[in-house]
Each structure stands twice: as structure tokens, then as C-alpha cells.
N, C-alpha and C positions, 0 to 999 in steps of 0.2 A: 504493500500500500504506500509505500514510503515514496517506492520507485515513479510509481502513475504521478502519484501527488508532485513531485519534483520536474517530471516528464509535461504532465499536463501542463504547470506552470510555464515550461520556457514555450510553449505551443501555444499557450493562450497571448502571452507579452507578443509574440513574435507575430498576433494576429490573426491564429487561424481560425478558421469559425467554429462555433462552439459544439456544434454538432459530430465532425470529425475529430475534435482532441476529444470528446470522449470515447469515440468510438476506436481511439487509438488505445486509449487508455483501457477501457474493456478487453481489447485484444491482447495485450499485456496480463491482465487481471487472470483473464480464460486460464491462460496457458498457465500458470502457476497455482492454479483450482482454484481460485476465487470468484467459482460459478456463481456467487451469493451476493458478489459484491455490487453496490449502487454509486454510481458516482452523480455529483450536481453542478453546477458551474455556476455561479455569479458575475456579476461585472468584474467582481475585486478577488473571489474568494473560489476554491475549488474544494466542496468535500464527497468524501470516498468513505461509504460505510458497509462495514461487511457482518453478516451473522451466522456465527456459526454451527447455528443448531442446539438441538438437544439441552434446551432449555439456558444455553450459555447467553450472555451479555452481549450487543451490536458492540463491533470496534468501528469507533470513525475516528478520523482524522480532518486534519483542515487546513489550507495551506492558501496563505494570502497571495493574490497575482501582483506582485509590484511592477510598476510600469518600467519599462529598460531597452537596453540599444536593440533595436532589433535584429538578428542577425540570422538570417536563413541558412547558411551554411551546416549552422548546429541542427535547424529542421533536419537539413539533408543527412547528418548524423544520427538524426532521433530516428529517423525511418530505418536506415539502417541496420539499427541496434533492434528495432520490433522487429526486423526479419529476421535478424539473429537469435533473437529471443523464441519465437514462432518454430525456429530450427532444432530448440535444443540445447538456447544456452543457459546455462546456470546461473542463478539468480545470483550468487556472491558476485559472479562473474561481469551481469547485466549492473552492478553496483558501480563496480570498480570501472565498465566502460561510459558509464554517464557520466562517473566523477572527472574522468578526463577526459571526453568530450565537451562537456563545463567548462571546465579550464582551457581550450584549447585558447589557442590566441587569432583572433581574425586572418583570413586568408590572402588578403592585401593590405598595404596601409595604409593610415585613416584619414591620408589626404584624397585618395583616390575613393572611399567611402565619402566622404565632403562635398568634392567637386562632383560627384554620382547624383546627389542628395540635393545642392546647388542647380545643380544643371535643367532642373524637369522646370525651371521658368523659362529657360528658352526653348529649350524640346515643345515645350504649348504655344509658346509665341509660334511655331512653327505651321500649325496649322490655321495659322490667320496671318503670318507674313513670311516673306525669304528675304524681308529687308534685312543685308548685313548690320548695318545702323541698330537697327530693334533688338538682332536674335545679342550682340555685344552687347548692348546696354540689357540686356535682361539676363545677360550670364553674370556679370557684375550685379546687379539687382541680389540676384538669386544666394550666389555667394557672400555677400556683404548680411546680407539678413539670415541667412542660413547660422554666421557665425553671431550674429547681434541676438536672435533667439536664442542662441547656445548660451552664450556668457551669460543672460537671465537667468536661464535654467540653473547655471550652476551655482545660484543664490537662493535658490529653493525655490523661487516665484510661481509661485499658479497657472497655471493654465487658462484661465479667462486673461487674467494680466499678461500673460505671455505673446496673446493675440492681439489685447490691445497696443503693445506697444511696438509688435510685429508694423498695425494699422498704422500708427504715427510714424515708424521708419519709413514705409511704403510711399506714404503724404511727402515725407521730407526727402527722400529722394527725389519722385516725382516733380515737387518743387525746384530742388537743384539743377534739371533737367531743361524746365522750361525755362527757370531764371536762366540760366545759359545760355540758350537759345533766343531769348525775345529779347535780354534788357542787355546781353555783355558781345549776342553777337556772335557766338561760336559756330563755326559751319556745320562743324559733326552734330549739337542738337539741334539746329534749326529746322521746324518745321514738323517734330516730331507730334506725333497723337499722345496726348497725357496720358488716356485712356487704355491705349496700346501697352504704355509702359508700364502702368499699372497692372497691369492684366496676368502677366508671369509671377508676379509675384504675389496676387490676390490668391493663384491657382496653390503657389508652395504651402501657404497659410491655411488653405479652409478645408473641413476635415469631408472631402468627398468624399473619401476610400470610404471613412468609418460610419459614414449613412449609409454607403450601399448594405456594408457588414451588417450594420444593425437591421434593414430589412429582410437581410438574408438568414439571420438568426430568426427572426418573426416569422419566416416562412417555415422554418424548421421549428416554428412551435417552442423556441426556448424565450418564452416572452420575455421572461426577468431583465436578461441580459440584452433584450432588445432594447428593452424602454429605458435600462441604465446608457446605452450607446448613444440612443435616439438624443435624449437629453445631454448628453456630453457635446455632440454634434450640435445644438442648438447655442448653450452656451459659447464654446468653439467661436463658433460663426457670429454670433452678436457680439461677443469679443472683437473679432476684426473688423465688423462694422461700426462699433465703437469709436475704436480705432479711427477709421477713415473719416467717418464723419467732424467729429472732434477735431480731426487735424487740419482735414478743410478748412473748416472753419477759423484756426487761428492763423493759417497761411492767407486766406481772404483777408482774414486783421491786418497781416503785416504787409499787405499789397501785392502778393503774388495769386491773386485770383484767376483758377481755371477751373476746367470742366472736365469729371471726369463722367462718362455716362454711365446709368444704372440699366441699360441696356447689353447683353449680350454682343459678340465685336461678330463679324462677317467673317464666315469663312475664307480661305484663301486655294491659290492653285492646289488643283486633285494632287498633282506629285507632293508639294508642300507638305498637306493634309498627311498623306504615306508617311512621309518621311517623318513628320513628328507625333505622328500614333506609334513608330516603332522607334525613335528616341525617347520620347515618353516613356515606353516599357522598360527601355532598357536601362537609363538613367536612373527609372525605380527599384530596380532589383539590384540595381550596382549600390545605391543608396542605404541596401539592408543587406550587404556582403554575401553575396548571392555567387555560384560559381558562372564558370563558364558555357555549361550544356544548358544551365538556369536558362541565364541569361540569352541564349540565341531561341531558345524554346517560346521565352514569353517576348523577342521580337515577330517572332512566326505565328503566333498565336495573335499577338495585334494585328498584325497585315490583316490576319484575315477579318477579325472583329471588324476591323474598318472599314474591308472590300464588302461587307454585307450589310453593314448600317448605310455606305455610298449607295449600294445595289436598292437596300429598301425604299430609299429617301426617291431614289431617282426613278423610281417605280408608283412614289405615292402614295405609301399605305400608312406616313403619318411619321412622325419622330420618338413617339412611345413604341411601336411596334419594329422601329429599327432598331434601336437600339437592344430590343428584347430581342429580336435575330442576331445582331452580333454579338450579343453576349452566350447566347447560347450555341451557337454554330463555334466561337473558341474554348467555351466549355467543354463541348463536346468532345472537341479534336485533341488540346489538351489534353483530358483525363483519360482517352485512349491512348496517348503515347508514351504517358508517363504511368501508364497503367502497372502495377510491378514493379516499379523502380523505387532508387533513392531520390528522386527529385521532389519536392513539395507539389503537388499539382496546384493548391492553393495560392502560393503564388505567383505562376505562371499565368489563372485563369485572373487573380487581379489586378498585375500587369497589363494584361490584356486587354480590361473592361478601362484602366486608369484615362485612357483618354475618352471615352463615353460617360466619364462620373460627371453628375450636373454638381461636381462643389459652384464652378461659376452661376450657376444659373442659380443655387441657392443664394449664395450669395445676394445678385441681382434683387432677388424678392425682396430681401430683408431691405436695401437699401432705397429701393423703390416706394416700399411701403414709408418709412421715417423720412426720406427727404434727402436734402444735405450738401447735394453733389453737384447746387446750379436748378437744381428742380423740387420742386413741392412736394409732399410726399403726397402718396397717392395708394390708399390700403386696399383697392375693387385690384388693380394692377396689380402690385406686389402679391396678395391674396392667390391669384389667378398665377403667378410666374412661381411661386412656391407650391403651389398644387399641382403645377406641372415638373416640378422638379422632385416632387414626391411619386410620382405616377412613371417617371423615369430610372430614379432608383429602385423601384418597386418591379417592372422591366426587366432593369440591369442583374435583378437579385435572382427574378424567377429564370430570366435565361440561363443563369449563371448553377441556377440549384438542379433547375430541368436537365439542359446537356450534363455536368455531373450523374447527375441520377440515369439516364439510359446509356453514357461511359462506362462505370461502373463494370457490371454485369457484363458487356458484350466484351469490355478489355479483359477478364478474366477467364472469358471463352477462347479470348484470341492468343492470350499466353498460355494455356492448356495446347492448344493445337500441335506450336510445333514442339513441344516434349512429346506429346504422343507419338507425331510422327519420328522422333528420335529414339523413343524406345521401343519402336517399332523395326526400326533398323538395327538397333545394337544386338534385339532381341535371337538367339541363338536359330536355326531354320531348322524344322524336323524333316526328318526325311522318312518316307516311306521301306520297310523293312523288304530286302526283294528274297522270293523263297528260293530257296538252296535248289539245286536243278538235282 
């Protein structure tokens, strides 16, 4: 129980949806006769209770999720060690491999984790620009707040606070930007869209992954841990609205008045679009020290997400229904390839969905609704732009749950096959007996 509870922990920190660490964790449990045992998942907390019968006492245990660097690599260890486990091995054994799996030390270093992590503001700028001007200024953006939220953090600071003053960096860059451009004259920012600039960096800040998860938890029926996510996302997000608003406002005091809009930005060229759905992926999994098969898996797994949310859009069947296609069409493909392996498929398949997450478009709602930005606030609008970003997540989650779920089962058929036909062939050949003449 010790082992699940430690196991589940770094499975839950690192993201995974709540329904598969326990299903990892059961499979572990199985094999060491803990047919009895119950595991539960909270937002914060994982308990594991087992009874042993014959009139004996439930043993539980309880083990806090504290929140931590995220680091996939150790996933690709933890899977692992469950096939190892699955095979045969000894529980002192499965001890002493998780204590140093634990320990191991990250598989690059943690500048290239940084600039991974930095990078996914311009990897988005890319599907709404290939201005060199923009995708530069939003790599610097990305990086400079990447590290200004770090050093918060390492003050203990909050998480609502975190975001607010993520929103007032944003502002003050932003501002830097234009003052540059309009009052000093610089040719590199002349001419720039505030809006634009902002926009990479709105994307690093606002927790889109963790709304799609939380619907995708609700889909799976683990409500608790939905409604704890759901509401972490909300605060989150009115955190970095805080932020912008707020800062607006005292940049307008001090004479640097612009506009940023509470409007969604325009797409840009189809290739563009390509190219930063699968920088996007990739930039996110580098970002949480992700290997190398990871990483080219959840670029391939975007293309496609993206070639079928393009295909449904240009087809007409609406922006909720495209996005439910390519989330589910790389779901699919995903959990078939990674079917039996060491790779997390989880996150491959949120790599994949990362550029279809409405974090922008939540965003948009909130700010829409309060004001702030140059425009009045307006609640029928923002109302209507948050109900669509809920109906999009909501999409993203079930195509996301759906393709998983008929993966599954036919990738377990498909890895039987060819050992069959292997021990078909190793298998010795009878021969018929011929009678003695």
C-alpha cells in the first residue's frame, strides 16, 4: 500500500487523470493480493484502504498530493516498473526500484527544461503569425515571465497572486513594447498589435490544460476532483484577469494608453497553423522533461489533431464538433501506438489536444464580461464566449476519453497478434509417424 500511495502520488503531481493512476495503482495492488483493496483520489489527497477479512480491522493509509516539477520521464519509469511488477517482481525489489527512480536526476538540463517551458508563447503566436518581429518578441515575453513567475514561487506566493502579477508583467511588457514603438521610434516595434503581443503570453499563464482535465475527470464520474480542478481553473484565470485589467488601467494613468482586445486574434496561414500545433506539443512535453520517442509521438499526434479540427471546420459542422474530432481521432491513434509500452499515453494525447485548449477563449469571456481593455464590459457577451469555451472543453475531454476508451481494447488485441504468430513459429512441428514397411 505504501508502494501505490507513493506511485499514485508522483502520477497524480505529474497530471495524469484521475481515473488511470488508479487504475495503475489497482494493477499494482492485484498482483500482490490486494484483491480487497479500495483506492480514492482527491484534488490534494490519495487514500488506499484494504480489509482483510475475517472479522480483522480496514488498513488505510493517506498520502497528501503536493504540487511539484512535473517531470514525465519518471511517468515513463513508473510504467515501467508496473510491467515489471505485472512480470514477477518482488515487492522489496519494486521498493528499492521506485526509491531510485525518485531520485533519479532529470534527463537534460534545466535550461533546456526552461527555454521548453518559455517557448509555447511563440509556438501559439504561430498559428496566428510567421511575423519574425512577433514569434522574437514573444520568445523573450515567454522567457522573461517564465522566470518572473519562478522567483514568486520561490517565496511561497499563491497561486491566485502568482497570476496576478504574471497579468501586470504581461501589461508592462506590453507597454515597453509600444512605448518603443510610438513615442522613442524604434523600427523593430513599430507598428506592432498590442494585442498580438499579449496573446503568447496570456496562453503561458491561463490554466487551459487543467479545465480540459477537470472535465475529463467529470466525464469519468470522479466528480470531487473535478469540481476541486474546475474551481482552481476559475480562480487561475480571474487571477490573470486581475492582472491585466488592473495594469491597464494604471498604464492608461501614466499615459501609455492602448488596446488590447477581449476578442479572440484570427487565424493565420494553414502551414503557420501546422507548424505551431506541432511546436506547441513539442515545446510542452520538453517543458515537463519528456524523452525523445515522447516527444516526436505527441508532435504526430498534433498534426493530426489539427488536420481534422482544419478538415471539420472547412467542412462546417461547427467549432464544438471539430474540435471533438481532433481530439478524438489523436486519442485514438495515440493510445494505439503507445499501447504496451513505457510511454505515458496521457501525455502524448494532451500534447496533442494543447493547441485546441480554449484557455484563450476562457480567458476572453472573463474579460469581456468586467471591461477594462478600451471596452465596457458587457456580461450577455462574455456569458455566451464562456459557454462556448465550456462546450469546447467539454468536446476536447469526451474526444479525448472516447478515442482512449475504443484504443484501449483493440491495442491489446493488436499486441497479442504478433506473439501469437511468434509462438507459432518457434512452436516445435509434429510430424506424422510413417509405419515400418
Amino acid at each position: 500500500m505504501e508502494l501505490v500511495l507513493r506511485v499514485g502520488e508522483m502520477m497524480q503531481s505529474a497530471g495524469m487523470s484521475t481515473s488511470d493512476t488508479i487504475r495503475t495503482m489497482s494493477r499494482i495492488l492485484d498482483v500482490y493480493g490486494l484483491n480487497r483493496a479500495q483506492v480514492d483520489i482527491t484534488h490534494t489527497s490519495i487514500v488506499a484502504s484494504y480489509y482483510p477479512g475475517d472479522g480483522l480491522p480496514p488498513i488505510t493509509s493517506v498520502r497528501l498530493v503536493k504540487p511539484s516539477e512535473v517531470n514525465l520521464t519518471k511517468v515513463t519509469d513508473i510504467n515501467r516498473l508496473t510491467r515489471s511488477i505485472e512480470e514477477g517482481l518482488k515487492l522489496e525489489d519494486a521498493m528499492r526500484a521506485f526509491d531510485v527512480l525518485r531520485a533519479a536526476r532529470p534527463p537534460f538540463p534545466n535550461w533546456a527544461m526552461v527555454l521548453g517551458a518559455s517557448s509555447i508563447s511563440a509556438a501559439v503566436q504561430l498559428l496566428y503569425t510567421t511575423s519574425p518581429r512577433v514569434l522574437l518578441i514573444a520568445l523573450v515575453t515567454g522567457v522573461l515571465l517564465n522566470r518572473f513567475v519562478y522567483a514568486l514561487s520561490r517565496v511561497g506566493l499563491p497561486p491566485f497572486f502568482l497570476q496576478l502579477a504574471g497579468g501586470w508583467f504581461i501589461v508592462a511588457y506590453t507597454t515597453f513594447v509600444y512605448w518603443a514603438g510610438e513615442t522613442l521610434g524604434w523600427a523593430f516595434f513599430d507598428g506592432l498589435d498590442p494585442s498580438l503581443i499579449a496573446v503568447g503570453g496570456v496562453f503561458q499563464l491561463v490554466a487551459g490544460m487543467k479545465f480540459v482535465s477537470a472535465v475529463q475527470d467529470a466525464i469519468d464520474t470522479h466528480y470531487l476532483t473535478a469540481s476541486a480542478r474546475i474551481l482552481q481553473v476559475v480562480m487561475l484565470t480571474v487571477g490573470i484577469v486581475a492582472g491585466l485589467v488592473s495594469g491597464l488601467d494604471v498604464a492608461a494613468r501614466l499615459g501609455a494608453e492602448f488596446f488590447i482586445s477581449p476578442e479572440m486574434p484570427v487565424m493565420g496561414s494553414l502551414t503557420g497553423q501546422f507548424a505551431g500545433a506541432a511546436m506547441t506539443a513539442l515545446v510542452y512535453v520538453v517543458g515537463q522533461y519528456t524523452d525523445l520517442r515522447t516527444a516526436v509521438l505527441s508532435m504526430a499526434a498534433a498534426l493530426i489533431a489539427w488536420a481534422l479540427y482544419v478538415f471539420a471546420l472547412a467542412e462546417l459542422v461547427g467549432d464544438i464538433f471539430a474540435n471533438f474530432a481532433g481530439a478524438l481521432a489523436a486519442a485514438f491513434l495515440a493510445t494505439l501506438v503507445v499501447r504496451r509500452s513505457s510511454i505515458p499515453g496521457f501525455a502524448v494525447v494532451n500534447a496533442a489536444v494543447i493547441p485546441l485548449v480554449p484557455g484563450l477563449r476562457l480567458y476572453a469571456g472573463l474579460i469581456q464580461m468586467v471591461g477594462g481593455t478600451g471596452a465596457e464590459g458587457n456580461l450577455s457577451h462574455g456569458a455566451d464566449t464562456l459557454g462556448l469555451a465550456a462546450a469546447i472543453a467539454l468536446a476536447i475531454a469526451a474526444g479525448a476519453s472516447l478515442g482512449t476508451f475504443f484504443a484501449r481494447p483493440l491495442g491489446d488485441r493488436l499486441m497479442v497478434l504478433p506473439r501469437t504468430w511468434y509462438e507459432r513459429m518457434r512452436a516445435p512441428k509434429s510430424h506424422a509417424t510413417r509405419p515400418v514397411a
